[in-house]
Backbone as CSV, one residue per row, in Angstrom:
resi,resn,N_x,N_y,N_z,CA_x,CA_y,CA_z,C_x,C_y,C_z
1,UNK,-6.201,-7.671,-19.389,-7.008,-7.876,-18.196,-7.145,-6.547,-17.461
2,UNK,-8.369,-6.066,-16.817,-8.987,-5.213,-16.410,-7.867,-4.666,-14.827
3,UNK,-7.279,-3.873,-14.294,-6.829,-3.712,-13.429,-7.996,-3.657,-12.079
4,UNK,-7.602,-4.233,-10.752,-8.535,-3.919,-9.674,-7.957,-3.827,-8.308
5,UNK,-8.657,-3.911,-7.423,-8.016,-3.524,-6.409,-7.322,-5.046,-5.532
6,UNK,-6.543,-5.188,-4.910,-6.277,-6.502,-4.360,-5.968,-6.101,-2.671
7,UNK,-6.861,-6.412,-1.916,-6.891,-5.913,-0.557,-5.740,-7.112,0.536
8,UNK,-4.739,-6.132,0.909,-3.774,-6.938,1.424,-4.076,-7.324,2.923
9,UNK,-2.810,-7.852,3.699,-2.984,-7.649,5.249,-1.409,-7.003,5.182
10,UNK,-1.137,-5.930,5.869,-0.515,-4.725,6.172,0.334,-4.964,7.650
11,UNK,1.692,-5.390,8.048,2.000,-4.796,8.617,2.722,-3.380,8.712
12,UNK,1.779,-2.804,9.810,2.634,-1.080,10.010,2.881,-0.569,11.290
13,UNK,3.268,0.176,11.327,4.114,1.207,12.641,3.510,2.883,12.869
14,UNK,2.737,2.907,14.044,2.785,4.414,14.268,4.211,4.996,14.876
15,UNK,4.548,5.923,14.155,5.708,6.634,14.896,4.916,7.186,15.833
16,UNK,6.334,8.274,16.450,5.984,8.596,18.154,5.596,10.090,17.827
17,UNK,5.547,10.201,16.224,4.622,11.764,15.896,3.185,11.448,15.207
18,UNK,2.984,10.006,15.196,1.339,9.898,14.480,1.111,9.207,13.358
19,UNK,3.001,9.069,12.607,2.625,8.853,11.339,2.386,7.523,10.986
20,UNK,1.718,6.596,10.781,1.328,5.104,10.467,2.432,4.917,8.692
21,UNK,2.850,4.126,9.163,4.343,3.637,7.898,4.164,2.281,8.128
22,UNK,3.594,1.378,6.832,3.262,0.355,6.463,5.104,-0.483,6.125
23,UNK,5.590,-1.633,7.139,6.656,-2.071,7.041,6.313,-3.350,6.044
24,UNK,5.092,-4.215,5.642,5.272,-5.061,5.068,4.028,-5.343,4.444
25,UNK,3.622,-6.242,3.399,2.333,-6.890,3.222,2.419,-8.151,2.846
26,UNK,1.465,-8.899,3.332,1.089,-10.431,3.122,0.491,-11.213,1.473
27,UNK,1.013,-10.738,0.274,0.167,-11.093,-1.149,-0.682,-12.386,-0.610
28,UNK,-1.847,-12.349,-1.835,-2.936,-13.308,-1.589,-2.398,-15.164,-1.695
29,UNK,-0.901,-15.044,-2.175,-0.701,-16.450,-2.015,0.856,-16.797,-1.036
30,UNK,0.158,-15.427,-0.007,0.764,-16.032,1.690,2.148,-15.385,1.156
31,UNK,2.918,-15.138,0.051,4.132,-14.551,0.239,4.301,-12.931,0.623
32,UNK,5.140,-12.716,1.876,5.378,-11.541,2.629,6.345,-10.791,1.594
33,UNK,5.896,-9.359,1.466,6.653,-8.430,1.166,7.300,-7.599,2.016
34,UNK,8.540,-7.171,1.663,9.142,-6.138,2.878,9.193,-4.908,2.303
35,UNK,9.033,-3.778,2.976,9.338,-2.469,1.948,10.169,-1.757,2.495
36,UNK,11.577,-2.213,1.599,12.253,-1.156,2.006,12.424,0.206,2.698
37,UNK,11.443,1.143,1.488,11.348,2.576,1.932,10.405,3.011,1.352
38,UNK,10.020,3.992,2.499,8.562,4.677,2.054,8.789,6.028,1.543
39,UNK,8.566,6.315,0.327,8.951,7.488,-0.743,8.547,8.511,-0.226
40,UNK,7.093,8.316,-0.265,6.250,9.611,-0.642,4.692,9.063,0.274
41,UNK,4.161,10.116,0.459,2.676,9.704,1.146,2.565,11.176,0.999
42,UNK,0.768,10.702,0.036,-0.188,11.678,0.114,-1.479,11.310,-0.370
43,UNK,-2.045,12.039,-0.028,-3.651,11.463,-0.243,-4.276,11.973,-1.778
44,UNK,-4.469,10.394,-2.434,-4.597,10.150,-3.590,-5.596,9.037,-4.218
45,UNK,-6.064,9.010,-5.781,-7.096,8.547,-5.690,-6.272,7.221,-6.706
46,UNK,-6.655,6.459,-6.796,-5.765,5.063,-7.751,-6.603,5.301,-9.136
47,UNK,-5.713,5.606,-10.008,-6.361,5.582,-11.254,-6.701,4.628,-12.074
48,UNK,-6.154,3.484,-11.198,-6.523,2.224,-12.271,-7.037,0.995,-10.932
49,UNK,-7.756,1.240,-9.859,-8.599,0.268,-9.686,-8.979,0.911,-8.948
50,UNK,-9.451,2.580,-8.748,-10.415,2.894,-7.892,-10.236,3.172,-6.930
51,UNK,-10.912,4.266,-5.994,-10.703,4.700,-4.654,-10.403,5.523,-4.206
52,UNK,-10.197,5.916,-3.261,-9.153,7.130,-2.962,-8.928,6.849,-1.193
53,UNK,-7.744,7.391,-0.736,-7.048,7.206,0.686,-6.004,7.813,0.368
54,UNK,-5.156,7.076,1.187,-3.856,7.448,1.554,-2.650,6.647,0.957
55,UNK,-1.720,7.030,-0.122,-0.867,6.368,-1.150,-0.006,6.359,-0.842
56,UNK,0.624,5.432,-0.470,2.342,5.325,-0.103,2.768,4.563,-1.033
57,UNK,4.097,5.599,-1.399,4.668,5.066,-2.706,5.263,4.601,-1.833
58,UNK,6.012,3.236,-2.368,6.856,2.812,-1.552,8.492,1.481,-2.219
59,UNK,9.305,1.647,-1.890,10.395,0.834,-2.794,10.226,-0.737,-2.229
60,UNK,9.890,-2.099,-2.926,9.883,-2.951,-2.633,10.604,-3.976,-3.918
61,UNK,11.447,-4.648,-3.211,12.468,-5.428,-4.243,13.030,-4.358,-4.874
62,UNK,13.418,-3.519,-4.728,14.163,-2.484,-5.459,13.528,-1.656,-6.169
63,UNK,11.441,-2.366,-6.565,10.792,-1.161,-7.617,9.484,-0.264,-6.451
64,UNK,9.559,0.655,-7.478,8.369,1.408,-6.925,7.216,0.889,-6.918
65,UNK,6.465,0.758,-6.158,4.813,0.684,-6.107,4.066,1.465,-4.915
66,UNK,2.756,1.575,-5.242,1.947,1.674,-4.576,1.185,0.998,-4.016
67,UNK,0.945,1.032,-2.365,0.235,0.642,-1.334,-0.864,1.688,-1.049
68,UNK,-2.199,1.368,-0.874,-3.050,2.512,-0.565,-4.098,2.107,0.963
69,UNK,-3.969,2.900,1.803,-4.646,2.971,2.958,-6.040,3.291,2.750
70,UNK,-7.167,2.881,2.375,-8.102,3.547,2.081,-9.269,4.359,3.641
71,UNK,-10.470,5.132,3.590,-10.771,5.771,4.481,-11.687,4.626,5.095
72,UNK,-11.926,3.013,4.586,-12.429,2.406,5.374,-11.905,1.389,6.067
73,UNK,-10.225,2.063,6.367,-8.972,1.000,7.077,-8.607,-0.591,6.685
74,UNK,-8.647,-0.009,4.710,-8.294,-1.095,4.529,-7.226,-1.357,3.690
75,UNK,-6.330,-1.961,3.423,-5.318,-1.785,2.067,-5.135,-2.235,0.961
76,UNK,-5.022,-1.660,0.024,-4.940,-2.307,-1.508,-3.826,-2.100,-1.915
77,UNK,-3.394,-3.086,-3.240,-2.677,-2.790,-4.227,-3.534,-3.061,-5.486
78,UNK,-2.746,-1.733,-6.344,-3.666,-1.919,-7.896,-3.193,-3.780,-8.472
79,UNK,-3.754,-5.107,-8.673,-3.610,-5.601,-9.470,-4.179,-5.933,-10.533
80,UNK,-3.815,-6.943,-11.680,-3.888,-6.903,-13.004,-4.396,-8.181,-13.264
């Protein structure tokens, strides 16, 4: 199956220097994710469903993934 984009609902946090840090997301069948920790952020394009924004790797349930902020304030994850 073709990978694509799956547009979440995002809770996040501006710190008190600017930086917007995504604490959770809502998957499409209502179960909340928490994310541990946010790895890495940089602006990147998803190679497997398109786009480009802002990529926060991020540790959730213990694995890595990516969350992406895109430039029309919206969020995805690559799904399958």
């Amino acid at each position: 199956m073709e990978s694509c984009k799956v547009y979440v609902d995002v809770d996040a946090t501006f710190t008190k220097d600017g930086r917007l840090l995504p604490r959770s997301f809502i998957w499409t069948d209502g179960h909340r994710y928490e994310i541990q920790r946010v790895k890495h952020i940089c602006r990147a394009a998803s190679l497997k469903a398109g786009g480009v924004g802002m990529r926060y790797t991020c540790i959730i349930d213990g694995k890595e993934s990516h969350l992406y902020y895109e430039d029309n304030n919206m969020w995805f994850v690559e799904g399958r």
